[in-house]
C-alpha positions in Angstrom: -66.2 3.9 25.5 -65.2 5.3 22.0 -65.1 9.2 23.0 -64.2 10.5 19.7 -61.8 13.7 19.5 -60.4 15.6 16.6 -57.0 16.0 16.2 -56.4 19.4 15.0 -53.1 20.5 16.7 -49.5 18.4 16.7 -46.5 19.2 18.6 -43.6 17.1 16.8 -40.3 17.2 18.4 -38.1 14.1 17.5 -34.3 12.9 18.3 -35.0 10.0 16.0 -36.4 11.2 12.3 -37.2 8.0 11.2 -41.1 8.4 9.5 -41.1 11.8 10.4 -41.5 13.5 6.8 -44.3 10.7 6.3 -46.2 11.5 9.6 -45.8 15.6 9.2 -47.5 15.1 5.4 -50.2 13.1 6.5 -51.2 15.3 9.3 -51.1 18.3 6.8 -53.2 16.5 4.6 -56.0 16.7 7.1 -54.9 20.1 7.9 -53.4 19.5 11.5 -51.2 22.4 12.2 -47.8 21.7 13.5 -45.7 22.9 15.9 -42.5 21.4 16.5 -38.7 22.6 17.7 -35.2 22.5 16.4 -33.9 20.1 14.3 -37.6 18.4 13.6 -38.6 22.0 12.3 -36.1 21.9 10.1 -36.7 18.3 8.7 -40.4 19.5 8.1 -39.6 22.4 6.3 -37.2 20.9 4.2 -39.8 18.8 3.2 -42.0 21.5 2.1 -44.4 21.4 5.0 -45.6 24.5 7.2 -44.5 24.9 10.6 -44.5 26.3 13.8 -42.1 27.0 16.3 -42.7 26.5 19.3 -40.9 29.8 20.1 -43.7 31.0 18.4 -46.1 30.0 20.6 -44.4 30.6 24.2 -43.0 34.0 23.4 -39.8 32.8 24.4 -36.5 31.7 22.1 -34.8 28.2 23.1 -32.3 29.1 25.1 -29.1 27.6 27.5 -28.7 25.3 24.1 -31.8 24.3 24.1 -32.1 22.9 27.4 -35.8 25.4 27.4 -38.1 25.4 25.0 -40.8 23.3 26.0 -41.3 24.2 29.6 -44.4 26.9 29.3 -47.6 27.5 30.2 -48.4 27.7 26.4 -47.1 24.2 25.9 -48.5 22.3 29.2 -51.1 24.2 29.3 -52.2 22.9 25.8 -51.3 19.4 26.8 -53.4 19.1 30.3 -56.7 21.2 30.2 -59.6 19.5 30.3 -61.8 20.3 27.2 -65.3 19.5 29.0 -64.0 21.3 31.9 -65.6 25.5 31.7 -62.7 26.9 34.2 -59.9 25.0 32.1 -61.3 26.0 29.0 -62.1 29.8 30.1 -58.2 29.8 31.5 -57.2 28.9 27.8 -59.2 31.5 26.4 -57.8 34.2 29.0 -53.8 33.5 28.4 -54.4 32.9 24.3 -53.6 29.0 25.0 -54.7 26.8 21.9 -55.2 23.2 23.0 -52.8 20.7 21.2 -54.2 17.5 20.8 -51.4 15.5 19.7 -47.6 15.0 20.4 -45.1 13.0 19.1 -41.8 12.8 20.7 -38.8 10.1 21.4 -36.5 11.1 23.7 -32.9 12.2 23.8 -30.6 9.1 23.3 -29.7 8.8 26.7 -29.1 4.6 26.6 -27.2 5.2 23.4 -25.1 7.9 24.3 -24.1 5.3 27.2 -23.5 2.3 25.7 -21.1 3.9 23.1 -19.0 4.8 26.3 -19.5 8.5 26.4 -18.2 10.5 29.4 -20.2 11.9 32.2 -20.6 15.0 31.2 -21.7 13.8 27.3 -23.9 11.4 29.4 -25.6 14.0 31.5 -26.1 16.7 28.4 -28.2 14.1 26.8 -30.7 13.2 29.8 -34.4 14.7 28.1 -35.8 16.9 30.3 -38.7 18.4 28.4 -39.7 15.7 26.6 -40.2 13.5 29.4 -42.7 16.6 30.6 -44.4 17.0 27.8 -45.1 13.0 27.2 -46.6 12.9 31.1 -48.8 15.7 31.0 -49.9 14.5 27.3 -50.6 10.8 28.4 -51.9 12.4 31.6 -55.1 14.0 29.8 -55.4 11.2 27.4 -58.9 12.1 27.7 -58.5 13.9 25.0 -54.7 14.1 23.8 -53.0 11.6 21.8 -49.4 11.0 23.2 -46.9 9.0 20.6 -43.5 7.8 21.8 -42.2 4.9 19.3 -42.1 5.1 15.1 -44.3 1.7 15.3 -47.2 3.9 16.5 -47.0 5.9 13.5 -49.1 3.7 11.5 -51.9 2.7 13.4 -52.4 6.5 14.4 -53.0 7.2 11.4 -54.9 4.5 10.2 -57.4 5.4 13.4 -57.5 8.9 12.1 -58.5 7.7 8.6 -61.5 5.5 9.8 -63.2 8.1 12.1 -62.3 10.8 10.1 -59.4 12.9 11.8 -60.5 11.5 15.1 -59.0 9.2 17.3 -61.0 6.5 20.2 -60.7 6.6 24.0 -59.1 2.8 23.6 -56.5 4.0 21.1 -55.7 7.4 23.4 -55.4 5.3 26.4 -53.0 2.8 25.0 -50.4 5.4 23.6 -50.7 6.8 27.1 -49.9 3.3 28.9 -47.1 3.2 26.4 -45.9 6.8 27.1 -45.6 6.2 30.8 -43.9 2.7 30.2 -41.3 4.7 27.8 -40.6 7.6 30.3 -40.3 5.0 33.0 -37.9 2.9 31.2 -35.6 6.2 30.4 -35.5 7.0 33.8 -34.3 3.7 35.0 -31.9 3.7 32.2 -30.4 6.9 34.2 -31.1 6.4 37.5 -29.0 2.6 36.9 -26.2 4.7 35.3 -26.1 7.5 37.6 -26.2 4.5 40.8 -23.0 3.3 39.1 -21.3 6.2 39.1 -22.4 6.7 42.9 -21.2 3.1 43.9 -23.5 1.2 46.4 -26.8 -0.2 45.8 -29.2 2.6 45.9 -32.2 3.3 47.9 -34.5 2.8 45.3 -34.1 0.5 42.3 -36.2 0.1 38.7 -35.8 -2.0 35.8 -36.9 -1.6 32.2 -37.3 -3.1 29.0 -39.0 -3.5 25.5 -41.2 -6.3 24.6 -39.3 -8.0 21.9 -42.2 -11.3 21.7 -45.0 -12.0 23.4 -44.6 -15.7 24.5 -47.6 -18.7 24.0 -47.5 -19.2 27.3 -44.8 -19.2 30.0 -43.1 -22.1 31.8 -46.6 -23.7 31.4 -49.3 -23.3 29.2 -51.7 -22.1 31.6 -49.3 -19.2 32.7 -48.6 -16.4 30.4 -45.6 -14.9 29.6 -43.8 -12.4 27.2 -40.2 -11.6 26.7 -38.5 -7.9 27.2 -35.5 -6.6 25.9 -33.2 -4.5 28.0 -31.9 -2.4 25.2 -27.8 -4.5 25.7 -26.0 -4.9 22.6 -24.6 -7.7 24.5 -24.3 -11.2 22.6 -26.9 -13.9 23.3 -30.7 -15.1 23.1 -31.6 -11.5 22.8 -30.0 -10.1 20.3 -29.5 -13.1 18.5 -30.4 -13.7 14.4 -33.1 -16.7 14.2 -33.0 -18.3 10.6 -35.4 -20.9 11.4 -37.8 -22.5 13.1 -41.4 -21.6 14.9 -40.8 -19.1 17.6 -38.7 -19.6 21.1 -40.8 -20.3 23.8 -40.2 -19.0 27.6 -38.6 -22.2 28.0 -36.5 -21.9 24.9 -35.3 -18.7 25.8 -33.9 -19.4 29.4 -32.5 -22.5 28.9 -30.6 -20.9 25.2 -29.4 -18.2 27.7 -27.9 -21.1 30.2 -25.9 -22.6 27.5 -24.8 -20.2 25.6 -23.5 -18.2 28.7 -21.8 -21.4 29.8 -20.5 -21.7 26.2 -19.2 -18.4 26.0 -17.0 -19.5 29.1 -14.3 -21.4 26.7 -12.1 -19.0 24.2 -12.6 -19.8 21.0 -9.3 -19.2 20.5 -7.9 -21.9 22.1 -10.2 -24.6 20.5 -14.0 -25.5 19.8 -16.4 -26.2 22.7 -19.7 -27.3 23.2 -22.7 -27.4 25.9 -25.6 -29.4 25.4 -28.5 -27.8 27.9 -31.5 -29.7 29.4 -33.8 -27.5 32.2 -31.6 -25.1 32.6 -28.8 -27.6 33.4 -25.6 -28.8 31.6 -25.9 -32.6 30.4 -22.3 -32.3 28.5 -19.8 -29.7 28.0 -16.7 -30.5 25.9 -14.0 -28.9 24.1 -12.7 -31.1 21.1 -9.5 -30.7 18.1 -13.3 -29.8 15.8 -16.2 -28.2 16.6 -17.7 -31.7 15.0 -15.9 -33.9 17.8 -16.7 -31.2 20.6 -19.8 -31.8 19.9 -19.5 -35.6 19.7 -17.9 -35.8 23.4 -20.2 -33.3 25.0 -22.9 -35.7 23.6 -21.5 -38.7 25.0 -21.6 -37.1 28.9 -25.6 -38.1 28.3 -27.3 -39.0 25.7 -30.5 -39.1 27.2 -30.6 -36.0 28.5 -29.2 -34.2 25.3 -32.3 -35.7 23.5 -34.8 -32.6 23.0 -32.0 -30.3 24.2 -30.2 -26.9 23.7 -26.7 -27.0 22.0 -24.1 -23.7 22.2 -21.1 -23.6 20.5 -18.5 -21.7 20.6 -17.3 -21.3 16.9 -19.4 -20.6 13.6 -21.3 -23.8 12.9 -20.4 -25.9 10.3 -21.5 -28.5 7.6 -20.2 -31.4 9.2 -21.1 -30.4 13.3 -24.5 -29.4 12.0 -25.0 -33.1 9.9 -23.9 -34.7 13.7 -26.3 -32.7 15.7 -29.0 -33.2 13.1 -28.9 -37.0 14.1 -31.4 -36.4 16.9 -34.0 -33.7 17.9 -32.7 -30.6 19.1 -34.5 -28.0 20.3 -32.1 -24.9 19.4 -28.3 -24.8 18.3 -26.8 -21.1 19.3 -23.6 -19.9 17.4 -21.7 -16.9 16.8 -22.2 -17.5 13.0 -23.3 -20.7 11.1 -21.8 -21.4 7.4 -24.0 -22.4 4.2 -23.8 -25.6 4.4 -24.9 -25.9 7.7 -27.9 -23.8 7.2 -28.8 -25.7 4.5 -28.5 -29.1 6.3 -30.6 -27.6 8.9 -33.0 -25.8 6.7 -34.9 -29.6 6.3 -36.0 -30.0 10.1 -38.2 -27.1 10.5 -38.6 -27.7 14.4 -35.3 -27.0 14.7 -34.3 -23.2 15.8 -30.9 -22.0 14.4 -29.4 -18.1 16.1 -26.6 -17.1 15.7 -25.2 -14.1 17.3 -22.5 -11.3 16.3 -19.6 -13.1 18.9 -19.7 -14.8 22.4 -21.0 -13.0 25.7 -18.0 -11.7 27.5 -18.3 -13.7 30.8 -15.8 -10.5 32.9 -18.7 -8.1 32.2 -20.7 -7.7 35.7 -24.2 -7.0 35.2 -27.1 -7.2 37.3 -29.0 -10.2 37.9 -32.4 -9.7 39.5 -34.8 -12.8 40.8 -38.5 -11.4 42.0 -39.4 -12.8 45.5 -42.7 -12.3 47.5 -43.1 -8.5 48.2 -39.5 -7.5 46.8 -36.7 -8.1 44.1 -33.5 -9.5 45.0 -30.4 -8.1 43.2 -26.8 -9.0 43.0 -23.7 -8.7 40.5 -23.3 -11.9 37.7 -21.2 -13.9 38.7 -17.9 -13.7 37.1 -15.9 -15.0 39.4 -12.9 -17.1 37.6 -9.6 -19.2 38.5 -6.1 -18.9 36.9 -4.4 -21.6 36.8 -1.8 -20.5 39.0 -4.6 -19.5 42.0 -5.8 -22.8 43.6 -4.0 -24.1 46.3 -2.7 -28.0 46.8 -3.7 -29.3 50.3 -3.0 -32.6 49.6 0.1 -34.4 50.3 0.1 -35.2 46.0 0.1 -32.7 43.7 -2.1 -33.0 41.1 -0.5 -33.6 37.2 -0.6 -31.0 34.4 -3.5 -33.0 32.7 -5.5 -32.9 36.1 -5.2 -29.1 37.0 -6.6 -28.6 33.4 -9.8 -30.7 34.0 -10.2 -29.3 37.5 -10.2 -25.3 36.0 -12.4 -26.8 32.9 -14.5 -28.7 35.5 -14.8 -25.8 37.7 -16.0 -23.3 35.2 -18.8 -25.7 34.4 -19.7 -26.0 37.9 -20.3 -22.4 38.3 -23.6 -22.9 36.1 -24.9 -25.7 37.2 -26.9 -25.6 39.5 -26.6 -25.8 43.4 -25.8 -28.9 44.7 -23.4 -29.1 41.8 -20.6 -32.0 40.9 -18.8 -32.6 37.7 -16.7 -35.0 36.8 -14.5 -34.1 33.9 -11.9 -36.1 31.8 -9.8 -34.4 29.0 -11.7 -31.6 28.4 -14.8 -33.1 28.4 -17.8 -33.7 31.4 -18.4 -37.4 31.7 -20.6 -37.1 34.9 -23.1 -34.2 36.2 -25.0 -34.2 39.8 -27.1 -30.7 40.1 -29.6 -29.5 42.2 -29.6 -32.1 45.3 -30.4 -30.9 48.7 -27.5 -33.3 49.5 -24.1 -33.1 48.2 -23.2 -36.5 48.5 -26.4 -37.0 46.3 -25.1 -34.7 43.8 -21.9 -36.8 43.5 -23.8 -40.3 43.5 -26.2 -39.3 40.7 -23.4 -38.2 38.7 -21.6 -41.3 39.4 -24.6 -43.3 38.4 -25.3 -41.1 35.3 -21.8 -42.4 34.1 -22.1 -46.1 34.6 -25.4 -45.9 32.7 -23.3 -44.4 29.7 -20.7 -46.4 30.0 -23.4 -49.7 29.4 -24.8 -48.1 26.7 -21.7 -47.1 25.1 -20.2 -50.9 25.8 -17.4 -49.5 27.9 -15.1 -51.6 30.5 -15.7 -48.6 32.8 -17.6 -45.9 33.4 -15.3 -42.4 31.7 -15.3 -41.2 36.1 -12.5 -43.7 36.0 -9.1 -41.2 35.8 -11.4 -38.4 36.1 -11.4 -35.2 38.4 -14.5 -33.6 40.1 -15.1 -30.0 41.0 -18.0 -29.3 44.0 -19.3 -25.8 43.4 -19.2 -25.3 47.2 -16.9 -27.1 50.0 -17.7 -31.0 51.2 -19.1 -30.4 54.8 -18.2 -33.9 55.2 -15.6 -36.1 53.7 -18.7 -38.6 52.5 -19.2 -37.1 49.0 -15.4 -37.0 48.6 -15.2 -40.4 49.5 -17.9 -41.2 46.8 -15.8 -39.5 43.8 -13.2 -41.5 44.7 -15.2 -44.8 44.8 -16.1 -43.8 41.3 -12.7 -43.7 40.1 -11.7 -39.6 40.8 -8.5 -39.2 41.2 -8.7 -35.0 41.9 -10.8 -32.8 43.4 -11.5 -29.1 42.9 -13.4 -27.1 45.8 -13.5 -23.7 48.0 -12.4 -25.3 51.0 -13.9 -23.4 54.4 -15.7 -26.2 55.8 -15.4 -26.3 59.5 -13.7 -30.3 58.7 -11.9 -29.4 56.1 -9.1 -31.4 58.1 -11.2 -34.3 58.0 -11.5 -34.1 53.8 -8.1 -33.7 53.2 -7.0 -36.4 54.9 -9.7 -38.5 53.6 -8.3 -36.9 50.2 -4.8 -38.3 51.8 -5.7 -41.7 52.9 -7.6 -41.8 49.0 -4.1 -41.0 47.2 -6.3 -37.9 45.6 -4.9 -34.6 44.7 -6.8 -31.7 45.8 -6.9 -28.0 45.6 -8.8 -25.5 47.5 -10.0 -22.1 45.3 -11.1 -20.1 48.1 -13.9 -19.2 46.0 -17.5 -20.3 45.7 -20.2 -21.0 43.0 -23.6 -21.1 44.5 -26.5 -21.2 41.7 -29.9 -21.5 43.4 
């Protein structure tokens, strides 16, 4: 269906200016008339074009500062009669309405306004109410009307009006419209989320939005596919994120980059380099170390095997001599909040390699949303940014646990909180030496660990596997005292958990009977 309609009527009214001047002339040149308002008139004129104001049209000034200006008959009317329709047409002719067969408008910068921390009136004065209009009766009767919400579009508008001669297609018209609705939908979830957090509660009704910042090869298989979207968050991570080399993410890429460097972003950089080596999702090493180089080093060491084909985060700017150790095998993607010349170069010769970096760590006490799609529905729920001070476990046990172990049971515990359910680590100074995720069983969870050590300690030609003198943390409590039992057996001597189990009495004096040292949070880290 091509459907070819002239474009001889624009209405231009723009908060962001960017191609504007460019757009206006080019229009002119095929002698579209303009009408636009406020400050895009003004930008027009000052470039020597002609304009009209929309006032002009409607009879009516802008008034209450500008909050009307937009909202007539003269305008809407324009935008939604049908031009092979006689009673729309004869209507036009009867009130003195001129059709307008174009309109370009980006909205009020409601999501900016926000983000910069504005208050709620500041935030409410810059919620678009007739642009929004305007855009849904335009994309409405794309029929005939051309609707343009994004600069991008700019171009291939125009480009469409040069190859049919100041007309556009039915395929072009139709697209901008799909795009227009997308954008108004978007802007009213961006409010509607804002205005639900000022309410408190989860509202009735809930929408998300976002940009497409890549469409994907395929998704977590190659016969599914798959795009990424933005949600507009300034927020550090995969998203934002600076790529220097390398072909382009894949879905895979992108979610498991997320996992690690949202687990990375965990350990203050401040008080020392660390590392976390990703593998489906899942942590196969974390490690802090006295150089980003040995953090590295000791996260590696947790599992080699797994690390191979894996995604690295670090904590601090990369550097010329972490970047030669990670280089030593394949690696998916290295994330970094900044990466020196040296190691750029150094990576700059393995061109599978993926190097971001990003302006600073994610700040893991931010609450956000985090949505998961089920059959028929969505289900929602705060991040979890649930953390332990040092001072806030309790002791259960009849021995207290040393200095050294508290440290590896809050290190070990802020791991366990993103690995996935069943989840054990086993951590000695500073550094994961065993990881169980994702067993039905617990006790499983602690065994595979276990096991995952010994094998690393063979390889490595160790006496011992590094669970001997280690501590463990359990993301949720031991119904029984059998996976408790099992640390122990693989050389544990403390154990962080919740505690709530209906025997907790039964694991402590396991934990007793054991000579272990164990502390109850109170709190839980479920990651399904």
């Amino acid at each position: 269906m091509t459907q070819l309609y002239p474009v001889r009527r624009a209405l231009l009214s723009v908060s962001d200016k960017t191609g504007l001047v460019d757009l206006g002339r080019a229009l002119a040149a095929r002698d579209v008339e303009l009408l636009s308002t406020g400050g895009t008139a003004r930008a027009l004129r000052d470039a020597g074009l002609a304009v009209r104001d929309v006032a002009d049209v409607t009879g009516f000034p802008e008034m209450m500062d500008g909050r009307v200006k937009t909202l007539h008959p003269a305008v809407h009317g324009g935008l939604l009669a049908l031009r092979d329709n006689d009673d729309h047409v004869a209507a036009m002719d009867t009130h003195g309405i001129g059709a307008i067969d174009l309109v370009v408008v980006n909205l009020y910068p409601f999501e900016d306004t926000v983000a910069r921390g504005a208050d709620y009136a500041e935030a409410i004065e810059n919620i678009d109410i007739g642009g929004p209009a305007m855009i849904r009766s335009a994309a409405k009767n794309h029929g005939f009307v051309n609707v343009i919400v994004d600069v991008e579009d700019y171009a291939p508008f125009l480009q469409e009006l040069e190859a049919h001669d100041g007309q556009t297609t039915y395929a072009l018209r139709q697209r901008l419209a799909q795009t227009a609705y997308a954008r108004t939908a978007a802007y009213d979830t961006a409010v509607s989320t804002w205005m639900a957090a000022q309410v408190g509660g989860p509202p009735r009704r809930r929408t998300f939005g976002g940009t497409l910042a890549q469409t994907l090869r395929y998704g977590e298989n190659p016969h599914q596919q798959a795009a990424f979207y933005t949600d507009g968050s300034d927020r550090p991570g995969v998203a934002t994120a600076r790529q220097h080399q390398g072909k382009e993410l894949s879905y895979n890429n992108i979610n498991d980059t997320d996992a690690a460097f949202e687990l990375v972003s965990e350990f203050d950089p401040a008080q020392g380099p660390a590392c976390a080596i990703i593998k489906h999702a899942n942590p196969c090493g974390v490690a802090r170390g006295d150089t980003l180089a040995q953090a590295y080093a000791r996260a590696f060491d947790c599992d080699r095997t797994s690390a191979f084909g894996g995604i690295i985060a670090l904590n601090q700017p990369l550097d010329g001599a972490t970047a030669e150790e990670i280089g030593q095998i394949f690696t998916e993607v290295v994330i970094a909040p900044g990466a020196d010349d040296d190691a750029r170069a150094l990576f700059a010769r393995k061109k599978n390699l993926r190097l971001l970096t990003t302006d600073g760590l994610a700040d893991p006490t931010v609450a956000a949303l985090a949505v998961r799609q089920v059959s028929g529905g969505y289900l929602v729920q705060d991040r979890d940014v649930g953390r332990v001070a040092r001072t806030d476990p309790r002791v259960v046990t009849r021995r207290q646990p040393t200095d050294q172990e508290m440290s590896d049971m809050l290190f070990a515990w802020t791991v366990a909180k993103h690995v996935k359910s069943n989840a054990i680590i086993y951590v000695k100074d500073g550094a994961t030496v065993g990881v169980g995720a994702g067993q039905m069983s617990r006790v499983d969870s602690t065994r595979i660990a276990a096991r995952k050590a010994q094998d690393m300690a063979e390889a490595m030609g160790l006496p011992a596997p590094l669970t001997h003198g280690s501590v463990v943390a359990s993301d949720a409590f031991f119904p029984f005292a059998d996976g408790l039992i099992t640390a122990a057996e693989a050389g544990a001597t403390a154990l962080i958990q919740p505690g709530g189990s209906m025997r907790d009495d039964e694991v402590i004096a396991a934990a007793d009977e054991a000579g272990l040292a164990m502390v109850f949070t109170g709190m839980r880290h479920f990651r399904h």
